[in-house]
PLY file of the C-alpha trace (Angstrom):
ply
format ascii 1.0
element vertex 320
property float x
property float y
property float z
element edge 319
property int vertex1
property int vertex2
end_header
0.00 0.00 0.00
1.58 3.52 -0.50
-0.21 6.80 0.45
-0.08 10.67 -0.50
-1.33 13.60 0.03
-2.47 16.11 -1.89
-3.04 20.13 -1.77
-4.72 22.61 -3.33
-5.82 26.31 -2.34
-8.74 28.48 -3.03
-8.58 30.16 -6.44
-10.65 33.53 -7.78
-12.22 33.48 -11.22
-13.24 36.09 -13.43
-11.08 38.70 -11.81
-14.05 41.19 -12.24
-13.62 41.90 -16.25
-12.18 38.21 -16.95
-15.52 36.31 -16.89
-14.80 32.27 -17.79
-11.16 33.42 -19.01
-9.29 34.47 -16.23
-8.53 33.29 -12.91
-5.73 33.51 -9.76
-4.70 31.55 -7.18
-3.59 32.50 -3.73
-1.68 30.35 -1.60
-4.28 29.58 1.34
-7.04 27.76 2.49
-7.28 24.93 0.44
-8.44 21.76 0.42
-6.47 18.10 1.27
-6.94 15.20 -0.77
-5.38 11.70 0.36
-5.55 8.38 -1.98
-4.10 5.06 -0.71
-2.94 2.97 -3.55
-3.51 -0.98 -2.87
-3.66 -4.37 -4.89
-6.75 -4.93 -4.37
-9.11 -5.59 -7.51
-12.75 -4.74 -7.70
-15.25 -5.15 -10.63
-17.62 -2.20 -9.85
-14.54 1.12 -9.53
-11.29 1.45 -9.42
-11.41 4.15 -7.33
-13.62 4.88 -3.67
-14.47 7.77 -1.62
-13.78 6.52 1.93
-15.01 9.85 3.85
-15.34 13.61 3.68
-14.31 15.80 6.37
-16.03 19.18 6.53
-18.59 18.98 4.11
-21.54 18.50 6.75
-22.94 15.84 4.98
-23.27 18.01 1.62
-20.88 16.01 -1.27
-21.69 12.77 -2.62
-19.58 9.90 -1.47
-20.57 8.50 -5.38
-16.92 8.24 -6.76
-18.53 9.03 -9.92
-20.71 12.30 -8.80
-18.01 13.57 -6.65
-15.27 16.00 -8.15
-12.18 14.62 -6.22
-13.10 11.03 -7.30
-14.33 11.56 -10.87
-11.41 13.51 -12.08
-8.81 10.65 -10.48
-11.71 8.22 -12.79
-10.84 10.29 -15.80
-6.94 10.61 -14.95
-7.03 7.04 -14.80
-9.01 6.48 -17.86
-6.05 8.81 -19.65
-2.84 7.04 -18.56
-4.40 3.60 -19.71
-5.56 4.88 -23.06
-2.61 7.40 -23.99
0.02 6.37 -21.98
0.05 2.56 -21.72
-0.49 2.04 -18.08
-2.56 -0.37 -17.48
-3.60 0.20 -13.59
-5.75 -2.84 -11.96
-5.53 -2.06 -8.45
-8.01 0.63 -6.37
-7.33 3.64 -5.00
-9.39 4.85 -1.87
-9.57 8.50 -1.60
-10.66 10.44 1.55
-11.43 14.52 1.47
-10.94 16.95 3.83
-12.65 20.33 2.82
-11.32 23.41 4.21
-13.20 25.67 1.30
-16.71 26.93 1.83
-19.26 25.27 -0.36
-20.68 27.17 -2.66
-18.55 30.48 -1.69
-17.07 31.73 -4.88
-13.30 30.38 -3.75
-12.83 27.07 -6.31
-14.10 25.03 -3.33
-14.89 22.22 -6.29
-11.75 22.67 -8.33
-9.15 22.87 -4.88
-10.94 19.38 -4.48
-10.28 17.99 -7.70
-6.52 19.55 -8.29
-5.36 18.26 -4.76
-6.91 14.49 -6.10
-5.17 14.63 -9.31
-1.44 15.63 -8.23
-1.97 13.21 -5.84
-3.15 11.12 -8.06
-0.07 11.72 -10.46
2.43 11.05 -8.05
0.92 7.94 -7.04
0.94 6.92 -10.50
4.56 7.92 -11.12
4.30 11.12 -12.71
3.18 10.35 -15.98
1.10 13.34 -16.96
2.70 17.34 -16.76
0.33 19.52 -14.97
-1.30 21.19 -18.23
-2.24 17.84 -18.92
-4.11 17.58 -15.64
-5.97 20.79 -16.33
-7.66 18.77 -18.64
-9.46 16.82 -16.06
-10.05 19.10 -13.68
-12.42 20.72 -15.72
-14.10 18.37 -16.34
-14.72 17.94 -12.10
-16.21 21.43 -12.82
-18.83 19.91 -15.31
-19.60 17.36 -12.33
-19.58 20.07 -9.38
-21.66 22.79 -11.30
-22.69 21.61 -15.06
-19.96 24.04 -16.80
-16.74 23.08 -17.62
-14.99 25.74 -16.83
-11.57 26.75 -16.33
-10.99 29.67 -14.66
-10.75 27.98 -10.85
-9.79 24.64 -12.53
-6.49 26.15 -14.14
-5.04 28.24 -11.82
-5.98 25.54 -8.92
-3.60 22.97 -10.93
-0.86 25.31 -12.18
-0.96 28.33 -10.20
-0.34 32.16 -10.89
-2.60 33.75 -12.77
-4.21 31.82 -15.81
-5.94 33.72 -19.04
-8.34 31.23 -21.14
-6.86 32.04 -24.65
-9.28 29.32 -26.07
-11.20 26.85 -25.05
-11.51 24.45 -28.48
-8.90 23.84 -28.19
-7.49 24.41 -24.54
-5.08 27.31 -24.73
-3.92 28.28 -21.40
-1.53 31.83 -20.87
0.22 31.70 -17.33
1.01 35.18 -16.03
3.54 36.08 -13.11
2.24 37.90 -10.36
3.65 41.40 -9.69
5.73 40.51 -6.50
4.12 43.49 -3.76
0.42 42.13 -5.07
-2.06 40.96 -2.14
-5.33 39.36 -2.60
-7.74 39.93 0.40
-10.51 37.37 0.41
-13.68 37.85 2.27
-16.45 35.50 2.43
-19.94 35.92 4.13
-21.55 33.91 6.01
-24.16 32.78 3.40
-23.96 30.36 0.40
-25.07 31.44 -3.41
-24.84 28.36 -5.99
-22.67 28.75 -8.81
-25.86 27.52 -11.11
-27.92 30.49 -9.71
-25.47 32.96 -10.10
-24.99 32.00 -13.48
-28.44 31.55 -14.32
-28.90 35.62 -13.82
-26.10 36.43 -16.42
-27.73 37.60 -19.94
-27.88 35.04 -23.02
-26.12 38.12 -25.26
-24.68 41.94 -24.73
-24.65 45.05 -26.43
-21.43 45.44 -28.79
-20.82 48.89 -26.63
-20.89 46.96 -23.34
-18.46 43.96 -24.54
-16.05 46.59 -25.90
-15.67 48.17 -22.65
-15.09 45.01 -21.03
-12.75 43.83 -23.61
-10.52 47.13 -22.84
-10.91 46.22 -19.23
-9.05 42.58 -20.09
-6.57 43.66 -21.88
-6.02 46.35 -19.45
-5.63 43.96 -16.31
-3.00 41.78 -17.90
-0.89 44.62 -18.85
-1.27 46.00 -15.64
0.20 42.77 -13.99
2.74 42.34 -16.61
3.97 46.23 -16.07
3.51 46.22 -13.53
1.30 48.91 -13.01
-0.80 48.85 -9.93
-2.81 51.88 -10.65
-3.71 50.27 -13.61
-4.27 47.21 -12.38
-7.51 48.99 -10.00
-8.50 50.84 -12.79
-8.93 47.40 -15.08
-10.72 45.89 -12.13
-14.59 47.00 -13.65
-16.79 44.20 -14.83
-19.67 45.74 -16.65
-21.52 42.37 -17.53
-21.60 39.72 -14.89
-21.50 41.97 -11.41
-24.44 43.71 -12.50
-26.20 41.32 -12.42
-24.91 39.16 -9.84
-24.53 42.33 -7.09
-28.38 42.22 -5.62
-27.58 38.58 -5.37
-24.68 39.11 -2.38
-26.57 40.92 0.65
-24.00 44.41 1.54
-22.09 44.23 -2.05
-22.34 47.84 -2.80
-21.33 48.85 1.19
-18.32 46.23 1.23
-16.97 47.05 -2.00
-17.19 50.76 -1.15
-15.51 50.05 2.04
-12.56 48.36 0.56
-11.86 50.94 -1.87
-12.04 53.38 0.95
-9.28 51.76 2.80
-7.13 51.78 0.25
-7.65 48.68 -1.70
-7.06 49.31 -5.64
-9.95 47.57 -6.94
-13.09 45.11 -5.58
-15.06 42.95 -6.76
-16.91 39.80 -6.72
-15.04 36.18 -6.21
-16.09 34.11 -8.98
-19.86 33.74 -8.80
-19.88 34.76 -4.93
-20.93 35.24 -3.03
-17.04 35.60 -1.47
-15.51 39.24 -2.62
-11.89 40.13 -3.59
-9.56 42.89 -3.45
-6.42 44.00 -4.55
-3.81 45.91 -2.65
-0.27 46.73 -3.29
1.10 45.53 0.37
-0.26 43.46 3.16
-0.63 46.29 5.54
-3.26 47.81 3.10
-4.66 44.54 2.22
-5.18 43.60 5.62
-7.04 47.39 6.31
-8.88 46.53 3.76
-10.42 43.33 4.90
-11.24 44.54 8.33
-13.14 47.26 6.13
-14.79 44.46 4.16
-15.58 42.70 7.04
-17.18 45.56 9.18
-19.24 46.49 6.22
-20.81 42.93 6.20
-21.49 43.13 9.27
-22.36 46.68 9.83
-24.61 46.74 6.07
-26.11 42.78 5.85
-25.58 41.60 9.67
-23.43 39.01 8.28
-20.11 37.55 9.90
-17.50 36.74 7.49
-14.15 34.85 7.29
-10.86 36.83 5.81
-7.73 35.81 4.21
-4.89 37.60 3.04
-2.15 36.29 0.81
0.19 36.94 -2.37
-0.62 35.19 -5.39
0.19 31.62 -4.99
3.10 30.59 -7.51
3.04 27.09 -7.59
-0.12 25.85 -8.06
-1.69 22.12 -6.48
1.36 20.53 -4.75
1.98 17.05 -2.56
2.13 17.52 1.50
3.37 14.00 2.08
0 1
1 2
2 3
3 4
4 5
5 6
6 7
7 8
8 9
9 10
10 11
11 12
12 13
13 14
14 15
15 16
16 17
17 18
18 19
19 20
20 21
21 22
22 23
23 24
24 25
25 26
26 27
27 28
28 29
29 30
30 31
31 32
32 33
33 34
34 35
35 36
36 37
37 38
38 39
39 40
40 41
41 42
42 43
43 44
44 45
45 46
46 47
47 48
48 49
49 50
50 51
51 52
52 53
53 54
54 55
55 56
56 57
57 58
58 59
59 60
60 61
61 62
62 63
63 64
64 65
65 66
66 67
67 68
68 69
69 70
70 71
71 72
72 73
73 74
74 75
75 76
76 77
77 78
78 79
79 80
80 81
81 82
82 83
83 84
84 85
85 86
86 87
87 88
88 89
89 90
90 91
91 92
92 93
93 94
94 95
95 96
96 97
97 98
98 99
99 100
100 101
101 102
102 103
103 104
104 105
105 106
106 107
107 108
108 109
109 110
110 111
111 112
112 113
113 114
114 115
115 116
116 117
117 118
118 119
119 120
120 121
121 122
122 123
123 124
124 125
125 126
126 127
127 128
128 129
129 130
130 131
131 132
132 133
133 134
134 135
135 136
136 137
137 138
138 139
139 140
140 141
141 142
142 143
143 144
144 145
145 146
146 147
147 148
148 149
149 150
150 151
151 152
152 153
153 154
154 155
155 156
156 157
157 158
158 159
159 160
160 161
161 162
162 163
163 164
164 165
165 166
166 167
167 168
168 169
169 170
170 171
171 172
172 173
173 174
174 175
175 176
176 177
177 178
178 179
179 180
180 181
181 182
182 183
183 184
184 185
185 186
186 187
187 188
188 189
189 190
190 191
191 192
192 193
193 194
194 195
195 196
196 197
197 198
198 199
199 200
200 201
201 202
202 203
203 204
204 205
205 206
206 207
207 208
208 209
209 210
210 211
211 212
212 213
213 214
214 215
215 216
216 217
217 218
218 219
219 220
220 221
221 222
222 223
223 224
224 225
225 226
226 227
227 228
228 229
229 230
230 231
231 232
232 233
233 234
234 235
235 236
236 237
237 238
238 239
239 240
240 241
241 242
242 243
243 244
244 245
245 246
246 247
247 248
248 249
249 250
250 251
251 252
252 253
253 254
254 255
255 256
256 257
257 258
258 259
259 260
260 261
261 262
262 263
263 264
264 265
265 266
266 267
267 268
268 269
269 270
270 271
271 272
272 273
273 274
274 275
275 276
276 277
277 278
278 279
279 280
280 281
281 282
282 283
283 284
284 285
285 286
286 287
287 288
288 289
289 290
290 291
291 292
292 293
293 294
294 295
295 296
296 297
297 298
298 299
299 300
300 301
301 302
302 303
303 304
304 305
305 306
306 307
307 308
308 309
309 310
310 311
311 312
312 313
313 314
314 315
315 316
316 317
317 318
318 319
């Protein structure tokens, strides 16, 4: 039997203008995968969910309908078909969740990174991590019906990660300017990602997606530069907060409060109902989520959790 364990942190997507293209991860919480490799042989799966561990009962223990364990399925499915290994022992798998469900941090695709470099390494390392990307979005189709790759990406490989294409996959990693903070803030409330996206409009005016192009390309060169004044600037997203804003009780009063304390830009995490902000130290970054947090409180009598942390460079990695 041989046994390892696998990390991944919470990741934002969307970056406010980026919506399904662009992503970050930072370098804490995240969630802990562990799969125990063994000789036994089973007919119905190769691969079991022993137990979840802070979930509260919420994931399927279905190896098939759960993220963690479907995407080790599919990584499985790979190595036998493309890279001659024919594996015919089980793995068991057992999850501890430190992400909030349905928060807006990549709860779903920390889950399904940490199984698959664990997964790798079990295996002997025979796929590179852009290869893994592959599979972990497909754990997004599982967790939330779109196959997204905007947590998935940056969960696996870390840094920032722009969606060039998605047929085919074309994935852009971008360095982190090194005095960058991301302060995380998540309410005390859940909002499903297939709500949140259920709000978005079906098409946009050709005014509207301009604007939000120019917002893109501002953002990356802004983090390139870098440039942090341009980098708050860049941070508008004219056609999914909109819309998903009434959605997040205190939005307005939280992301006012941020930029009041100093933050460069705010916004929401993914589909939220968690918020981000920049900030070019952690002094202001850490201002800045006390702001956030007393404006939850203070505007939507919510309690919140905060995190502050750079940009997380490497991406899912093995703890033991």
């Amino acid at each position: 039997m041989k046994t390892v364990k696998g990390f991944a942190s919470a990741t934002v997507g969307n970056v406010a203008c980026g919506f399904d293209i662009l992503g970050f991860a930072i370098t804490e919480p995240g969630d802990e995968v562990t799969l125990t490799l063994s000789d036994e042989k089973r007919d119905d799966c190769q691969v079991s969910l022993t137990g979840i561990i802070g979930d509260g009962g919420a994931l399927p223990l279905d190896p098939k309908k759960n993220t963690s364990s479907f995407v080790v399925l599919k990584f499985l499915e790979y190595i036998r078909t493309h890279k001659g290994i024919d594996f015919s022992g089980h793995i068991s798998l057992e999850l501890k969740k430190n992400l909030p469900l349905s928060s807006g941090m990549g709860s779903s695709a920390a889950s399904g990174a940490a199984a698959l470099v664990a997964a790798n390494e079990l295996m002997g390392l025979p796929c590179s991590k852009m290869e893994l990307v592959h599979f972990a979005i497909e754990g997004e189709r599982v967790a939330c019906g779109s196959a997204h790759a905007d947590n998935a990406a940056p969960a696996i490989l870390g840094n920032f990660v722009l969606i060039r294409s998605y047929t085919p996959l074309d994935l852009i990693t971008i360095p982190s300017p090194k005095d960058l903070y991301c302060t995380l803030v998540h309410p005390h409330t859940e909002l499903r990602t297939s709500f949140a996206r259920s709000v978005l409009p079906h098409a946009i005016p050709l005014k509207t997606a301009i604007q939000q192009w120019g917002n893109v390309g501002a953002l990356v060169t802004g983090l390139l530069t870098p440039d942090y004044e341009l980098i708050g600037r860049a941070l508008v997203d004219v056609v999914a907060e909109p819309k998903r804003a009434p959605l997040i009780p205190g939005f307005f009063a939280v992301k006012q409060a941020a930029i009041d304390a100093g933050a460069l830009g705010c916004s929401i995490a993914g589909s939220g109902p968690s918020l981000f902000a920049f900030s070019s130290s952690e002094k202001n970054a850490r201002e800045a989520g006390n702001a956030m947090q007393h404006a939850f409180s203070r505007s939507a009598k919510l309690a919140s959790d905060m995190w502050v942390s750079p940009i997380c460079s490497e991406g899912a990695k093995i703890l033991s």
